[in-house]
C-alpha positions as MATLAB code, in Angstrom:
seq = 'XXXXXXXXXXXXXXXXXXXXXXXXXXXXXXXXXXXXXXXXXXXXXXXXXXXXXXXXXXXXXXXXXXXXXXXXXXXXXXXXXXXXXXXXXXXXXXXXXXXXXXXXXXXXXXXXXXXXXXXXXXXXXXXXXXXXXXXXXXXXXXXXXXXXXXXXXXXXXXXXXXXXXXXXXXXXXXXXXXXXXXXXXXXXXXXXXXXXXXXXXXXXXXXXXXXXXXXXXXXX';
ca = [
       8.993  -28.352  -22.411;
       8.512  -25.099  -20.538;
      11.198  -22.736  -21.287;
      12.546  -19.954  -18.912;
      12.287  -17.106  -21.562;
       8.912  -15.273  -20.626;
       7.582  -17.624  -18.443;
       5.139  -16.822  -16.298;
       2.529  -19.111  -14.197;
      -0.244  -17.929  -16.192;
       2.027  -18.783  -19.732;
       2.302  -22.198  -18.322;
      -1.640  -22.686  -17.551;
      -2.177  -21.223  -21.088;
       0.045  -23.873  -22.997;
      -1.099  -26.439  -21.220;
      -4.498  -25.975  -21.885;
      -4.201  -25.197  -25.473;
      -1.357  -28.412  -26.351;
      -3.250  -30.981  -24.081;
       0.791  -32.328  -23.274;
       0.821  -35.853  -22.107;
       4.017  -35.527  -20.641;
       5.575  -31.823  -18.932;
       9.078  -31.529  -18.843;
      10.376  -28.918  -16.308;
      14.196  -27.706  -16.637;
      14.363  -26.413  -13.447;
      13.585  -25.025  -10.140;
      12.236  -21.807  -11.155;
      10.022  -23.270  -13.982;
       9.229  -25.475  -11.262;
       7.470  -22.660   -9.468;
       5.869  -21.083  -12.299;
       4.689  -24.686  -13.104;
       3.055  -25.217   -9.595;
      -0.749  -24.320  -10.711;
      -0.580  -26.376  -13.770;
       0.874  -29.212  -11.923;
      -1.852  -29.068   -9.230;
      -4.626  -30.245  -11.767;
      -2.396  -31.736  -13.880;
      -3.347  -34.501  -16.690;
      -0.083  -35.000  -17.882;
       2.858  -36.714  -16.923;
       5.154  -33.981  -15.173;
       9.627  -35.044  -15.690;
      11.441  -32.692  -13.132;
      15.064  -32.655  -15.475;
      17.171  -30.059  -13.286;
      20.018  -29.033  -15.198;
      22.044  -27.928  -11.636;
      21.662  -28.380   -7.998;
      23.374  -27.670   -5.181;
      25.097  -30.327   -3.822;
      23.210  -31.425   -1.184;
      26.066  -32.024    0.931;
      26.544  -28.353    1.620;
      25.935  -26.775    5.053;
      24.508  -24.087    4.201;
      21.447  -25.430    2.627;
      18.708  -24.043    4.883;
      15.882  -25.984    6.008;
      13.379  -24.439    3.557;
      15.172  -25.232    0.685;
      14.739  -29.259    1.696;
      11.127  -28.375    2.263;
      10.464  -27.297   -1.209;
      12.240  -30.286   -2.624;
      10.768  -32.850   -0.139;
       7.465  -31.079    0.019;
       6.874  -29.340   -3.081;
       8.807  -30.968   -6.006;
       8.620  -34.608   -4.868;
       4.625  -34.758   -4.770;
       4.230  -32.645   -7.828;
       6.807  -34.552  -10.310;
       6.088  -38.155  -11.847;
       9.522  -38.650  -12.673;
      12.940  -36.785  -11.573;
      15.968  -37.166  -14.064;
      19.206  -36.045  -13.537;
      22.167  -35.248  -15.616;
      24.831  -36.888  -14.207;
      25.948  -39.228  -11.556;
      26.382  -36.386   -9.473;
      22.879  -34.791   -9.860;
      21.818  -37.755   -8.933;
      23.494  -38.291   -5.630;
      22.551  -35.143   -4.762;
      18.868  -35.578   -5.592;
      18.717  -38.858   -3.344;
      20.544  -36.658   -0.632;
      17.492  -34.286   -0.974;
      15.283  -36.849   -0.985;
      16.105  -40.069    0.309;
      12.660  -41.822    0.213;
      12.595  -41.210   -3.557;
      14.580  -44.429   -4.837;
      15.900  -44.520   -7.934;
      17.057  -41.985  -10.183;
      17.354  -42.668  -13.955;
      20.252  -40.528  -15.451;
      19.963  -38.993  -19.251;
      22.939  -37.116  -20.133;
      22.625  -33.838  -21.391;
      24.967  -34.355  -23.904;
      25.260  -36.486  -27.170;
      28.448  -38.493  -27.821;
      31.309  -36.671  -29.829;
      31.288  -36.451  -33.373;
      34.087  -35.527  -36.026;
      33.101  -32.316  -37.712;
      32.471  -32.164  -41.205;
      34.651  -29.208  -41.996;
      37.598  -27.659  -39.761;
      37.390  -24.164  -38.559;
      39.751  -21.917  -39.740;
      40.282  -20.284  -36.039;
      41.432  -23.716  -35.029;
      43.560  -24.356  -37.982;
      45.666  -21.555  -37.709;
      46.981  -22.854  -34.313;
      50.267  -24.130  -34.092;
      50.598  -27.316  -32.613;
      54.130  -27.459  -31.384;
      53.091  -24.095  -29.018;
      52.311  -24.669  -25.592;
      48.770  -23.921  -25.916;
      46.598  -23.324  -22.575;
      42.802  -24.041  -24.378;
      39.473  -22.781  -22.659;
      36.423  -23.561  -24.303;
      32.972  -22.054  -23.343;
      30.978  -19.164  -22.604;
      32.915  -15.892  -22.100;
      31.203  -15.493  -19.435;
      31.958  -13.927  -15.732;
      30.515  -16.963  -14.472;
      32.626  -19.138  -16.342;
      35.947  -18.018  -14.258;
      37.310  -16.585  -17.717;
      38.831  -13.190  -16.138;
      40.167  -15.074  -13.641;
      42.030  -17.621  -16.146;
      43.049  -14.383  -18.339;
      45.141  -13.355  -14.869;
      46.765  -16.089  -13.886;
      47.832  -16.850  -17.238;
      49.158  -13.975  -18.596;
      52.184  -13.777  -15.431;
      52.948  -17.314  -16.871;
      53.266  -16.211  -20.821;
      55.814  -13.317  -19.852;
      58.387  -15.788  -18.121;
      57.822  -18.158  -21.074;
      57.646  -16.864  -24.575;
      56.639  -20.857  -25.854;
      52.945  -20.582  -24.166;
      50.189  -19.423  -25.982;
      45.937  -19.220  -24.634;
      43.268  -19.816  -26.638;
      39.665  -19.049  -25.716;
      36.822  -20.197  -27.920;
      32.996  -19.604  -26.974;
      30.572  -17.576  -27.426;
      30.358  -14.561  -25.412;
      27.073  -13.081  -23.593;
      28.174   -9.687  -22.848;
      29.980   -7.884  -25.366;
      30.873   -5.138  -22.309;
      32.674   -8.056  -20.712;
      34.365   -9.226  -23.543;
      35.656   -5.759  -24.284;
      36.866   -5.718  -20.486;
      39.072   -8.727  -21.596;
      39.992   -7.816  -24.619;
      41.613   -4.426  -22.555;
      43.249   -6.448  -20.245;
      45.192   -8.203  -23.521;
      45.875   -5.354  -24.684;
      47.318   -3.528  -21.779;
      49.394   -7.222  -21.123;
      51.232   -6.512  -24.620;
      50.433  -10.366  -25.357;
      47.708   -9.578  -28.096;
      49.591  -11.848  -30.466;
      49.491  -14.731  -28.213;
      46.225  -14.658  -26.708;
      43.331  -15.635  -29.654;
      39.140  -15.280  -29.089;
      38.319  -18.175  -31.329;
      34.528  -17.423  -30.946;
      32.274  -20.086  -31.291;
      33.871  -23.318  -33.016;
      32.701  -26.739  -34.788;
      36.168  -28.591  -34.228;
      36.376  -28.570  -30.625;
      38.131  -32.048  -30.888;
      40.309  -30.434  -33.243;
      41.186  -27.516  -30.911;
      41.679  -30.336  -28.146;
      44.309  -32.433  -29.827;
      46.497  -29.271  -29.952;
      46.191  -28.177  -26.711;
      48.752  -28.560  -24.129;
      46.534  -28.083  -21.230;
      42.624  -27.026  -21.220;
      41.752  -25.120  -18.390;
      37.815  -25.276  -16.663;
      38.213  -22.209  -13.980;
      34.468  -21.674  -13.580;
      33.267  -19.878  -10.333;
      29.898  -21.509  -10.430;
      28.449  -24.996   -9.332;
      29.024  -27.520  -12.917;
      26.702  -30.744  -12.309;
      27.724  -31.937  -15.987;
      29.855  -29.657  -17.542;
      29.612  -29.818  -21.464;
];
């Protein structure tokens, strides 16, 4: 499966030549491109899985963007799976000569932890508790969250906001973190971090909140 991280068109030639693959999975559009060479005298089975695209609905998809999936991924990929019912729609939007689309979730189905967190057992329960869980990330809408919800926990001393993920920019986390502190609500607003028990954390939330800013085919 070709992976983002240092790939280049070259890398791609390289593995493919030394593994012998039967089957190439590409993740997306980029890896798409970088795939192109190896595709083009391909002896493998080549699986298109595109973790997001653009909703095909949109007006402002140019006219070169349709070219490169009608013209350039269609021809080149055996098999295009999508994520979600969504994905898929979209991808028979973009291409409407393709026919079917098999769907694979990229997810597996929940599963009871084997141990509880100690982040999520030290929430109380009978609080009002506003629960994000994901990257703290820009992206992810978390600032934006962080604002809205901190006017809400002065008028009402019962709500509490818990926000467990990882984070990919400690700079941005320390931007939050400031913003708690400067709110005087440092006691009510927790960084979990990265949990196991996220069905634990979800049966004592009040109210989880998704406020991401970018495009989610199949959010997690």
């Amino acid at each position: 499966m070709l992976n983002r991280c240092r790939t280049t068109a070259s890398a791609v030639k390289r593995a493919v030549r030394q593994f012998n693959p039967t089957h190439i999975v590409i993740p997306d559009e980029t890896n798409f491109l970088y795939a192109v060479p190896s595709l083009l005298n391909r002896h493998a089975t080549s699986l298109f899985v595109p973790a997001n695209v653009p909703d095909a609905g949109r007006r402002d998809h140019s006219v070169a963007y349709r070219a490169f999936w009608q013209r350039g991924i269609a021809p080149l990929s055996d098999v295009i799976v999508a994520n979600s019912q969504f994905t898929a729609a979209t991808i028979r939007r973009l291409l409407p000569g393709r026919g079917d689309v098999p769907i694979v979730p990229c997810a597996l189905p929940g599963r009871e932890p084997n141990d509880t967190d100690p982040s999520v057992a030290a929430i109380d329960p009978s609080r009002t508790n506003l629960v994000y869980i994901g990257q703290i990330a820009s992206h992810k809408g978390v600032e934006v969250l962080l604002e809205a919800a901190i006017p809400v926990m002065m008028q009402r001393d019962d709500v509490d906001l818990v926000m467990a993920g990882s984070t990919t920019s400690a700079h941005f986390q320390a931007r939050l973190k400031d913003l708690v502190m400067r709110s005087g609500l440092g006691d009510r607003i927790t960084f979990a971090g990265e949990i196991r028990d996220v069905p634990g954390l979800l049966r004592k939330a009040f109210l989880h909140i998704g406020p991401s800013l970018c495009e989610e085919s199949f959010g997690l």
